[in-house]
N, C-alpha and C positions, 0 to 999 in steps of 0.2 A: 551354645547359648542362643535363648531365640529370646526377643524383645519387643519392645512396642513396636520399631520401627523394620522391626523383619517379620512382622506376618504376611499370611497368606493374602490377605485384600489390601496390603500398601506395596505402593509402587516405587522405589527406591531410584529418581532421575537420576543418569549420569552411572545408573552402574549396570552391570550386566545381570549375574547374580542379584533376585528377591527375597532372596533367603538366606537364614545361617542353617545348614543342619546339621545336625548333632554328629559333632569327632565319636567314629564311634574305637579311638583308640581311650576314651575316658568313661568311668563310669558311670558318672552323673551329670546328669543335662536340671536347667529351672528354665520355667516357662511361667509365663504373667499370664494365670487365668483371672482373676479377678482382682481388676485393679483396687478397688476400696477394702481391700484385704491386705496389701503390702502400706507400708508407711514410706520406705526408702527404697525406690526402682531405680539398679542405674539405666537408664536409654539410652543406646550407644549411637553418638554419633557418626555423620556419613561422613564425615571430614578423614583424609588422609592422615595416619600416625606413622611415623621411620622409628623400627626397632634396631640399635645399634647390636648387632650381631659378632661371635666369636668363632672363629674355624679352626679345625685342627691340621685339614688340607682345602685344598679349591679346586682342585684338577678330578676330576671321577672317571673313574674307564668305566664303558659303557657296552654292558653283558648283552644288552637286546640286540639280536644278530640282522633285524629290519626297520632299525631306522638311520640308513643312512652315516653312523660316526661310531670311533671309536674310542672318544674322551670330549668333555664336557666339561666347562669354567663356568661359572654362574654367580657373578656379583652378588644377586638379587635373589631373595625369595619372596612369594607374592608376585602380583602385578596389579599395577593401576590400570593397565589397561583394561583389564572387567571382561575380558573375551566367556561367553556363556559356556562354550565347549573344551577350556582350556582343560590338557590333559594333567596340567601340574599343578591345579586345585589338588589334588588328592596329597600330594606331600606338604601341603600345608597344616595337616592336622598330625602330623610328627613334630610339628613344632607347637603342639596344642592349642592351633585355633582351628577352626571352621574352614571347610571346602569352600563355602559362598561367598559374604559378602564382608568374611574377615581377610580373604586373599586377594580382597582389590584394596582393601584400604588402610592391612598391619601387613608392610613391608621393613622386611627383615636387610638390611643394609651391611654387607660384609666389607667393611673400610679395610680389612685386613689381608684384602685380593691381593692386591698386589705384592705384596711381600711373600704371600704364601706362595705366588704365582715364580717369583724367583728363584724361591727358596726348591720348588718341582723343578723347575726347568734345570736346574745344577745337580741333579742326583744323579751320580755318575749310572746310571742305569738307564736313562732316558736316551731314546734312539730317536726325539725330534718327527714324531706323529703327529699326525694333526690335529690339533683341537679344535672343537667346536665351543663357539660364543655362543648362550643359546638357548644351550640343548633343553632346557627348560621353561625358564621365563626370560619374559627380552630382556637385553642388554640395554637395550635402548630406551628403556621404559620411563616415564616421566620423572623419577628420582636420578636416572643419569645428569639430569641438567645439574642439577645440585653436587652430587658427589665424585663425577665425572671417573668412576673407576671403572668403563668403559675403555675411555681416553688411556689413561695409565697403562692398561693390559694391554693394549696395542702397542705402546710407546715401549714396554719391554719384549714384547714380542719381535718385534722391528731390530732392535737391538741385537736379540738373542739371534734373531733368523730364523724363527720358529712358526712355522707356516699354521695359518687358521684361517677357520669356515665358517662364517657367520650368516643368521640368518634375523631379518626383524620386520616389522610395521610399523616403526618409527623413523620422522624424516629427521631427527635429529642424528643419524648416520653422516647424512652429509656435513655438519660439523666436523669429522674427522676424516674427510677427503683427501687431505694433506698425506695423512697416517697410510692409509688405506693404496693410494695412488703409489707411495714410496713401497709397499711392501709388493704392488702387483708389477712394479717394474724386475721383481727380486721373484716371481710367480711364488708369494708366498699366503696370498689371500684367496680367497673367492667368497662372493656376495647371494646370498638368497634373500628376496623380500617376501613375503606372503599376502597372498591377494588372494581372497577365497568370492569376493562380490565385487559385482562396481555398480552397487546399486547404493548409493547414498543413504536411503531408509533403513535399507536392511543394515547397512553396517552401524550406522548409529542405533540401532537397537542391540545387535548381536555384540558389537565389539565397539561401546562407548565412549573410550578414551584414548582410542586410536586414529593414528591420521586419515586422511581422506583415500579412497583409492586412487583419487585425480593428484594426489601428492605421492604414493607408491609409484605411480610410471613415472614420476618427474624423480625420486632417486634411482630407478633403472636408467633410465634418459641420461641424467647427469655423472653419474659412474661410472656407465659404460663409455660414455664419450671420455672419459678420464682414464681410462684404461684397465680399470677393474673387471673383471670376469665376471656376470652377473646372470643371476636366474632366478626363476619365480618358483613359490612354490603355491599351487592353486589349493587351499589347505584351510582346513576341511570342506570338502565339499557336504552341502546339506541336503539327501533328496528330495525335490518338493519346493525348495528354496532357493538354491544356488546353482545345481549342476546346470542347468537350460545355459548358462551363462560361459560355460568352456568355450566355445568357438570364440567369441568375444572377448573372454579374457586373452586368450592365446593370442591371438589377432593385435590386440593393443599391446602385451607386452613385445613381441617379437618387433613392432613397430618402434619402442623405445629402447630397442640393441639387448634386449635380452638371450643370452645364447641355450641357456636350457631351461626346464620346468617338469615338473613335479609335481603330483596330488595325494592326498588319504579322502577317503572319504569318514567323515567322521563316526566317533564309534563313542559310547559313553559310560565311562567304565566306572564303577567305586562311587562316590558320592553326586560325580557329574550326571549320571541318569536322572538324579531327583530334582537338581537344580537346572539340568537342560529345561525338563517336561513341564517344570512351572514356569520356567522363561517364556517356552512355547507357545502353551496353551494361556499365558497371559495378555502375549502378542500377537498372536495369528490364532485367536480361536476358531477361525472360519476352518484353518486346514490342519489343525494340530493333529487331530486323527491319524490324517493322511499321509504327513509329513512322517509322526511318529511309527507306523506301519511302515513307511518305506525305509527307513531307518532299519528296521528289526529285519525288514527281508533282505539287508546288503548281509546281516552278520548271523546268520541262520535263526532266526525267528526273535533273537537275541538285541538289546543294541550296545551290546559289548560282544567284541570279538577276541579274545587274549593266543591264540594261535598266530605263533609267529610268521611271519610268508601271507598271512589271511586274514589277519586284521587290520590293516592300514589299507588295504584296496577292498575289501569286501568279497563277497563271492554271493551268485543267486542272478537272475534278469539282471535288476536294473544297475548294480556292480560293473555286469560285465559293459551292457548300453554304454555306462560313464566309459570304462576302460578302451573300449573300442572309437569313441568319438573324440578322447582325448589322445590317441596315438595318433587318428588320422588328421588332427588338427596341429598336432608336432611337426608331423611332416609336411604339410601344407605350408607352413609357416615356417618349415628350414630348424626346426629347434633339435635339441640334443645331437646335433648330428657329431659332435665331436666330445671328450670328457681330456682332457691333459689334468693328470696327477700333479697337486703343490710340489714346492721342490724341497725336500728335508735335509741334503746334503748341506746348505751352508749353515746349516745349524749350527753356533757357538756361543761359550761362554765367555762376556765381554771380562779383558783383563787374562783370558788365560793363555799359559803357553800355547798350548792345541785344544783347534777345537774338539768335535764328537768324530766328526770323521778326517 
């Protein structure tokens, strides 16, 4: 649905996404061409709505063989945080709304995690893998404060001994430092936060509803000194906008105890292409051109890459430029030098005779 308040020439403060565009899993889209032609228009509000949501599982094994995990838990669908290039707008319109400016503000709220989450964790098949918190939308995203099933899935995780990977932009992490600290004394955690600018401006356009970068190094800072295993993920890099910024980022995380890091450079696949390029050229019409040109030459002329191994790093010049100044800024900076595997053997069912091993 597109509305008064999502067209092309209004600016929507506070959100990432300027547009709805059309789910094209439905067949019929309305659009307000002339308003003294309709008598009753709804106009959708920019205010925040929680859809109380129902699952039949919450755990997902995870078929893409380059990103990192091989199961995924997600509270949340949508996010409030409005990130322009998020990759999981696109499953938001299986749940039949909008890629854009319905997935920062109809958040889908699964109150039924954590039951579902015990209910996996007990299936005599399970060999205690790692899950990733995540893998989708944050964990940590501003409806955690309210529903806190976040909180919950660690506190049975912990329990269980069931080792997980979490990654977020949210500094309401540190609220469950307690959780987190007990589970890394057990090596049954590890922390990723994503830091893709430390420009103030840019992030407050790009990623609206997200904490500050100067609040990302203070939850590296304060984890890592807690004993958590922590690393960045510099993600997405934008070229034109963000990559100039690697040395820098590198430099300040490794400075606030972070032991590895990671990038994509960004890619915009499915509905994201049309809501990046009006964000874009809304924002930086001086370099939109230039910016979206360098985009298309990381992912061969394209700015979507779905080749697995070569879509999350790019390929072409300035791909590689990124690739080679972020290794040598790794190393500079002492990062990745080590990986130690979570630990799955104390994995148990609390109350049972035996545990899994």
């Amino acid at each position: 649905m597109n509305d008064a308040e999502d067209t092309p020439n209004t600016y929507v403060k506070g959100r990432g996404a300027q547009l709805n565009p059309h789910n094209h899993f439905q067949k019929n889209d309305y659009v307000q061409e002339h308003v003294e032609g309709i008598d009753d228009w709804e106009v959708t509000q920019s205010k925040t709505s929680f859809i109380i949501g129902k699952s039949k599982s919450i755990v997902n094994k995870v078929a893409s063989p380059d990103v990192g995990m091989a199961y995924s838990l997600n509270p949340y669908q949508g996010c409030e945080h409005g990130c322009t290039y998020c990759y999981a707008r696109n499953a938001h319109e299986y749940w039949g709304f909008s890629a854009g400016l319905d997935f920062e503000r109809k958040i889908i709220v699964k109150q039924d995690a954590p039951a579902l989450f015990k209910k996996f964790l007990e299936k005599k098949s399970w060999d205690a893998s790692v899950i990733s918190l995540s893998g989708n939308t944050d964990c940590y995203q501003p409806a955690e404060r309210k529903y806190k099933l976040t909180r919950q899935l660690l506190e049975i995780a912990l329990a269980y001994k069931q080792p997980i990977g979490m990654i977020t932009k949210n500094a309401l992490i540190l609220r469950d430092k307690d959780i987190l600290q007990e589970m890394a004394k057990q090596n049954l955690c590890r922390v990723y936060v994503s830091i893709n600018s430390l420009n103030e401006d840019l992030r407050m356009k790009m990623e609206p509803r997200t904490t500050t970068a100067k609040q990302r190094l203070k939850i590296v800072d304060e984890l890592s000194k807690a004993g958590i295993p922590m690393g960045v993920m510099v993600a997405p890099l934008v070229p034109g906008l963000s990559d100039h910024e690697v040395p820098k980022i590198l430099k300040a995380i490794a400075e606030n105890g972070a032991q590895r890091a990671g990038y994509t450079i960004v890619r915009l696949n499915g509905a994201i292409g049309p809501i990046f390029e009006d964000w874009l050229r809304k924002n930086y019409p001086d370099r939109a051109d230039k910016v979206w040109h360098m985009i298309q030459s990381c992912h061969g002329g394209s700015v979507n890459d779905s080749r697995f191994g070569d879509r999350m790093r790019g390929d072409g010049n300035i791909a590689q430029m990124i690739k080679d100044i972020f290794k040598l800024h790794c190393r500079i900076n002492k990062l990745n030098l080590e990986d130690s595997p979570l630990d799955s053997s104390l994995f148990r069912v609390p109350g049972a005779q035996l545990g899994l091993f």
